[in-house]
PyMOL CGO cylinders between C-alpha atoms (Angstrom):
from pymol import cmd
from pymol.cgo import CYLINDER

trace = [
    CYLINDER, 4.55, 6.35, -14.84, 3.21, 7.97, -11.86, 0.3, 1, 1, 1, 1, 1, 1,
    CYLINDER, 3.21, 7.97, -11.86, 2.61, 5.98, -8.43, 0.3, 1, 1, 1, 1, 1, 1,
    CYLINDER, 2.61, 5.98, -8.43, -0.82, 6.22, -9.37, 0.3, 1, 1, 1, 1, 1, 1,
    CYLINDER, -0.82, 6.22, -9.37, -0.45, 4.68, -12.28, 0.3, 1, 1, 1, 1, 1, 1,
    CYLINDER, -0.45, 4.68, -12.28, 1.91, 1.87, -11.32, 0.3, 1, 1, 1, 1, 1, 1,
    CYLINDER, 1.91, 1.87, -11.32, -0.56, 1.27, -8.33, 0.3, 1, 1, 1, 1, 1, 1,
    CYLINDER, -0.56, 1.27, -8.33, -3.26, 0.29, -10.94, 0.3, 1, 1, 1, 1, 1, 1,
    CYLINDER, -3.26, 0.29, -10.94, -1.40, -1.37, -12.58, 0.3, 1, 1, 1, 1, 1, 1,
    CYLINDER, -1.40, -1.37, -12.58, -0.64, -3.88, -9.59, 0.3, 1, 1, 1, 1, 1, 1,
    CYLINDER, -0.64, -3.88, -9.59, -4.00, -3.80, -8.66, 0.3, 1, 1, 1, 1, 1, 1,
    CYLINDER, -4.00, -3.80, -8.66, -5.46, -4.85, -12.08, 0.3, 1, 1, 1, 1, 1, 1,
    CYLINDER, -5.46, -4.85, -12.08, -2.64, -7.51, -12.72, 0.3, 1, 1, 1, 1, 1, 1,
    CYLINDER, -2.64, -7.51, -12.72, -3.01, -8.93, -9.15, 0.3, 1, 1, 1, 1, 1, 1,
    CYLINDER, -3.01, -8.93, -9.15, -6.76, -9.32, -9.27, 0.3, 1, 1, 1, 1, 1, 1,
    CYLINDER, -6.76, -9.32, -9.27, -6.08, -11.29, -12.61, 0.3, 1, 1, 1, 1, 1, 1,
    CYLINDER, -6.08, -11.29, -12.61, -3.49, -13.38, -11.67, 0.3, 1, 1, 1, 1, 1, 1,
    CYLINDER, -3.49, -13.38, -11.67, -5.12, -14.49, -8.27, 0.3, 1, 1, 1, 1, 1, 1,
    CYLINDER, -5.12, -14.49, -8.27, -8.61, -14.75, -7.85, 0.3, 1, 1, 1, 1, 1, 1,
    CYLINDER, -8.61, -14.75, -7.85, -8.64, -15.77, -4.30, 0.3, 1, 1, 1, 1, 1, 1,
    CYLINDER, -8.64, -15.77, -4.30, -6.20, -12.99, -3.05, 0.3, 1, 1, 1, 1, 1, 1,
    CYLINDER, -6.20, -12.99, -3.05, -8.08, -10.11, -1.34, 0.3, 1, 1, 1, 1, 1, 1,
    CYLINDER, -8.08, -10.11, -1.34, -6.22, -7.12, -2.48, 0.3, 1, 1, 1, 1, 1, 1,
    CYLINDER, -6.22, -7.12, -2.48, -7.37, -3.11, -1.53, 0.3, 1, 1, 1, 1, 1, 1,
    CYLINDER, -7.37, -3.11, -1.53, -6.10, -0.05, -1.43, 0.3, 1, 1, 1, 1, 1, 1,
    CYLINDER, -6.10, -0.05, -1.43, -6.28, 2.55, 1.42, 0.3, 1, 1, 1, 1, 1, 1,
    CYLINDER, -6.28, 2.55, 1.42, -6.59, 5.92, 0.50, 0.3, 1, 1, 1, 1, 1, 1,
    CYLINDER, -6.59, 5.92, 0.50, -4.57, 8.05, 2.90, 0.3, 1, 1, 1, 1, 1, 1,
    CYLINDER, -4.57, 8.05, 2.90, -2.97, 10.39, 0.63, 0.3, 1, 1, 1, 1, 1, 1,
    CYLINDER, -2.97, 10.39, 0.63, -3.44, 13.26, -2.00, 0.3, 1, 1, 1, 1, 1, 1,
    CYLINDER, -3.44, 13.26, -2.00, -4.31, 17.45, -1.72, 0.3, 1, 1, 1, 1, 1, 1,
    CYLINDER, -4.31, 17.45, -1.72, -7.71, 17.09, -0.52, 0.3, 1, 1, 1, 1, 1, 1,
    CYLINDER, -7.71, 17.09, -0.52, -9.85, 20.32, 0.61, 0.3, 1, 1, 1, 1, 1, 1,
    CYLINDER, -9.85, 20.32, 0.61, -8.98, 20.82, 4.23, 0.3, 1, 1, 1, 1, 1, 1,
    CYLINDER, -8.98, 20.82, 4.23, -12.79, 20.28, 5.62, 0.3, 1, 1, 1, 1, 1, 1,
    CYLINDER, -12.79, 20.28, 5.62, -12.88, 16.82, 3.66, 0.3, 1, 1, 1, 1, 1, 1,
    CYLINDER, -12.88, 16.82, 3.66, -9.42, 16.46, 4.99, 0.3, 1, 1, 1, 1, 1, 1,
    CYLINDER, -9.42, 16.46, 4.99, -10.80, 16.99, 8.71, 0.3, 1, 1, 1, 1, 1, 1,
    CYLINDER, -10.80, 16.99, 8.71, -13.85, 14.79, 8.05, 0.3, 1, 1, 1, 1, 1, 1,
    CYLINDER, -13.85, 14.79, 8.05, -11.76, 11.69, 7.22, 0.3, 1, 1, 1, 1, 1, 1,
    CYLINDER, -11.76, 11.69, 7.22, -9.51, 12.42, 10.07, 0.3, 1, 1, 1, 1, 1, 1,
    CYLINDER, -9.51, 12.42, 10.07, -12.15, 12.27, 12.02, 0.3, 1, 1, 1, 1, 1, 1,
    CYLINDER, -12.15, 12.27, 12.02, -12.93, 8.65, 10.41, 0.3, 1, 1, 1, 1, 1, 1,
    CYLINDER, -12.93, 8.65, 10.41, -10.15, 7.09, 10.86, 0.3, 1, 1, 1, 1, 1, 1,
    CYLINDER, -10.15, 7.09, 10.86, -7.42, 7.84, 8.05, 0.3, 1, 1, 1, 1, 1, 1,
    CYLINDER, -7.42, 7.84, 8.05, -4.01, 7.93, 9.56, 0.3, 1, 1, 1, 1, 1, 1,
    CYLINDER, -4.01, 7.93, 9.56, -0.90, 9.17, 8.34, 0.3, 1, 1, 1, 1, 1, 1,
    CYLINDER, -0.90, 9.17, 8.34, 1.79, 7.20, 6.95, 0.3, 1, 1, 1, 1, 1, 1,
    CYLINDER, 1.79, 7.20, 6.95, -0.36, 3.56, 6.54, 0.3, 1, 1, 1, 1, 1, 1,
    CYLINDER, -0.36, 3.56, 6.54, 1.03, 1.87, 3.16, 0.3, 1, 1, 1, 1, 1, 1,
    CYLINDER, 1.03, 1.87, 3.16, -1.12, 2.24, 0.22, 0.3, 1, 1, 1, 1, 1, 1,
    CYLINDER, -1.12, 2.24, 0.22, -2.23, -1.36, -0.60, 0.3, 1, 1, 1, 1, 1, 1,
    CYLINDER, -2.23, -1.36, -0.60, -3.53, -4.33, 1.82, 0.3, 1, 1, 1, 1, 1, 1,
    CYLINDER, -3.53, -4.33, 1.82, -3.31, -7.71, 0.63, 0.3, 1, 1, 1, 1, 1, 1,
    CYLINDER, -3.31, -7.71, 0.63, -4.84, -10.87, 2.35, 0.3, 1, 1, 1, 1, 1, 1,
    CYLINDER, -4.84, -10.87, 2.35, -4.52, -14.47, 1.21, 0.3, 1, 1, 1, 1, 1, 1,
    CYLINDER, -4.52, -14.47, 1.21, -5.40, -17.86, 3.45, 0.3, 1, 1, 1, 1, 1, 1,
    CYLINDER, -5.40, -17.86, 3.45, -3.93, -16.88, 6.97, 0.3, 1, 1, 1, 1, 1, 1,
    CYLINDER, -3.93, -16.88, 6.97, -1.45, -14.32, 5.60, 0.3, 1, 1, 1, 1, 1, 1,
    CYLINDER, -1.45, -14.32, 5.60, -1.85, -10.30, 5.86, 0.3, 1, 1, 1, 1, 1, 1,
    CYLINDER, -1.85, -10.30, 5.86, 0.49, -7.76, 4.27, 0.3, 1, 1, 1, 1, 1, 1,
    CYLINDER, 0.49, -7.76, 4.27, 0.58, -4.42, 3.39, 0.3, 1, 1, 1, 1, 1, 1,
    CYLINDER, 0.58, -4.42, 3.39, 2.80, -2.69, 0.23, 0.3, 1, 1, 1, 1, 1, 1,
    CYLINDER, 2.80, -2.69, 0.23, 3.79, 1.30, -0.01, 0.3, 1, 1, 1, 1, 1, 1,
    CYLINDER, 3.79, 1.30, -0.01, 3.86, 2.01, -3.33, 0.3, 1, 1, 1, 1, 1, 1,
    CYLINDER, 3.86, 2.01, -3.33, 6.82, 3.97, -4.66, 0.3, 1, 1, 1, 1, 1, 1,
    CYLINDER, 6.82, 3.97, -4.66, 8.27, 5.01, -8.00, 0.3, 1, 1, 1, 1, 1, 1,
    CYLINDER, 8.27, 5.01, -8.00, 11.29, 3.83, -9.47, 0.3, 1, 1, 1, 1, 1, 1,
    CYLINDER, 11.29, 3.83, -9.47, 12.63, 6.97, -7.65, 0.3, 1, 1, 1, 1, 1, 1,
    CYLINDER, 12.63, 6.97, -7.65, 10.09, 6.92, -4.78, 0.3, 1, 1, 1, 1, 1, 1,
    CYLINDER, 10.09, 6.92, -4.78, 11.45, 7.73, -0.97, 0.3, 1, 1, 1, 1, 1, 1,
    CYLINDER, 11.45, 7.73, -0.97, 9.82, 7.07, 2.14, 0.3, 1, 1, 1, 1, 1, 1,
    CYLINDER, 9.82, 7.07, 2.14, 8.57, 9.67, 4.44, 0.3, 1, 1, 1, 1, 1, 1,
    CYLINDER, 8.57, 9.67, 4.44, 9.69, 10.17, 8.07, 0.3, 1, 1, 1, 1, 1, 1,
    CYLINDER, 9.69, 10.17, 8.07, 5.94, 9.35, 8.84, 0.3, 1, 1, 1, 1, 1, 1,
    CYLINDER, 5.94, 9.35, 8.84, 5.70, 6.54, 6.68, 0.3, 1, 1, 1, 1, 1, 1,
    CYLINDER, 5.70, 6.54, 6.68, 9.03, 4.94, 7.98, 0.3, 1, 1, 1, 1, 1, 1,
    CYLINDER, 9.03, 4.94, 7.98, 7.63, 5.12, 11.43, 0.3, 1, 1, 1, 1, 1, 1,
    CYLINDER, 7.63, 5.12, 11.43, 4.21, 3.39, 10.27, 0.3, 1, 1, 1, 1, 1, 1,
    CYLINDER, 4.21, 3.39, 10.27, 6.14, 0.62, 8.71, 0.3, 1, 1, 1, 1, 1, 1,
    CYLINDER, 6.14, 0.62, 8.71, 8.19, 0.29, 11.70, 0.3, 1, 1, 1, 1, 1, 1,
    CYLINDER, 8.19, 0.29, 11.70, 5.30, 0.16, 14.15, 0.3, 1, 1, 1, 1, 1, 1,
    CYLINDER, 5.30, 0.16, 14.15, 3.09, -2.26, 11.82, 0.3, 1, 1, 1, 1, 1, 1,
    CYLINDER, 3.09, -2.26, 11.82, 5.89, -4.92, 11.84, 0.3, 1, 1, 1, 1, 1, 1,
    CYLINDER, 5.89, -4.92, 11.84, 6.78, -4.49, 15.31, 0.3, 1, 1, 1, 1, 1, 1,
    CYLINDER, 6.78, -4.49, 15.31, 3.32, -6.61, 15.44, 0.3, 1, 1, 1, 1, 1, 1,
    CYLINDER, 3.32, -6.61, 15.44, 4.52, -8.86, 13.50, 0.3, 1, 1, 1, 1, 1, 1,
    CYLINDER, 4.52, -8.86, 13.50, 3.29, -7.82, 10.14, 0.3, 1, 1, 1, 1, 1, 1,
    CYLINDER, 3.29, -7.82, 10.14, 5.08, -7.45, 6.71, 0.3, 1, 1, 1, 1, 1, 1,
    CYLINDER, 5.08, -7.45, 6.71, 5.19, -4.62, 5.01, 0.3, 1, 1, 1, 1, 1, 1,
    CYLINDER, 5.19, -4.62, 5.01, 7.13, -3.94, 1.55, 0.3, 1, 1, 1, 1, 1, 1,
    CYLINDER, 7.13, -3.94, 1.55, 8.31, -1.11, 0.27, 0.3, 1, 1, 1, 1, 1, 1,
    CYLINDER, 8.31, -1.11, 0.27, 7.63, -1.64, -4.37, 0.3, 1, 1, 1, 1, 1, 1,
    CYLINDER, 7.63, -1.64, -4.37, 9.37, 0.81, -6.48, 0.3, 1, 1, 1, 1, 1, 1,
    CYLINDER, 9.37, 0.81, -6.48, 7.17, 0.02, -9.19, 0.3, 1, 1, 1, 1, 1, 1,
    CYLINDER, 7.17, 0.02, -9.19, 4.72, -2.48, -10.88, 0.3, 1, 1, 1, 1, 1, 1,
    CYLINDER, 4.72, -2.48, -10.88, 7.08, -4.95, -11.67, 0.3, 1, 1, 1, 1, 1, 1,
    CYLINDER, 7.08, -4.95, -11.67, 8.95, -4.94, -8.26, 0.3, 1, 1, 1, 1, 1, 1,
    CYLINDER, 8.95, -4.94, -8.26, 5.60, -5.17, -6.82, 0.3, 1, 1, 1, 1, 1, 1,
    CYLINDER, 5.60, -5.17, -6.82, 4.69, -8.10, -8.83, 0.3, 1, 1, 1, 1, 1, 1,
    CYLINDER, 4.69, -8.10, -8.83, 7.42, -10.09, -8.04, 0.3, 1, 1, 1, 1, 1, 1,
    CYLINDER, 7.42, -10.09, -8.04, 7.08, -9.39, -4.48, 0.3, 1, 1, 1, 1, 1, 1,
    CYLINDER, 7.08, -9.39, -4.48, 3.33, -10.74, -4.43, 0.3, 1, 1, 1, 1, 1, 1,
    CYLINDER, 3.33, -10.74, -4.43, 4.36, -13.71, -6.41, 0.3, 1, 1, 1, 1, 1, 1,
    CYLINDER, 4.36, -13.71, -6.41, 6.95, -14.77, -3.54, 0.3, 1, 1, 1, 1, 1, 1,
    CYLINDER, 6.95, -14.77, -3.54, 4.65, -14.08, -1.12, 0.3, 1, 1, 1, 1, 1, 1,
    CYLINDER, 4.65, -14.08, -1.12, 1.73, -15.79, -2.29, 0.3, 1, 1, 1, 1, 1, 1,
]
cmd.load_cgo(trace, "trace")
């Protein structure tokens, strides 16, 4: 399966299993045309900020979605680095199913 797919997969499983939990993605990456590139720049998209946001009760938490085989960027290492040097989780999945069992020990 692709990231994309394993992405949806968490998505559609998560949304299922709990109601309550407010779970998004953020759509940083992908080839885009370079002057749609520029215009969401220009809004706000940043490089390296992990694909998925989840917030529950008083808890925040982000996930980068990986294959199986998936490695993190130099960019998105630094992200991750910077987010939780605030104090804020963020998980690395290599797949759906590592992905699901890290939202079911986190919820």
């Amino acid at each position: 399966m692709t990231e994309h797919d394993e992405q949806k997969a968490v998505i559609t499983w998560a949304r299922m299993q709990y109601k309550d939990l407010l779970i998004f993605a953020i759509p940083n990456g992908g080839q885009r045309h370079p002057a749609i590139a520029r215009k969401l720049k220009a809004e706000g998209v940043l490089a390296g900020i992990p694909d998925l946001c989840l917030i529950s009760q008083d808890q925040i938490c982000f996930i980068e979605m990986k294959t199986p085989t998936g490695k993190l960027s130099n960019t998105q290492k630094a992200m991750k680095r910077k987010i939780e040097d605030y104090g804020i989780r963020v998980e690395v999945c290599y797949g759906f199913e590592n992905a699901k069992e890290f939202i079911e020990r986190w919820i």
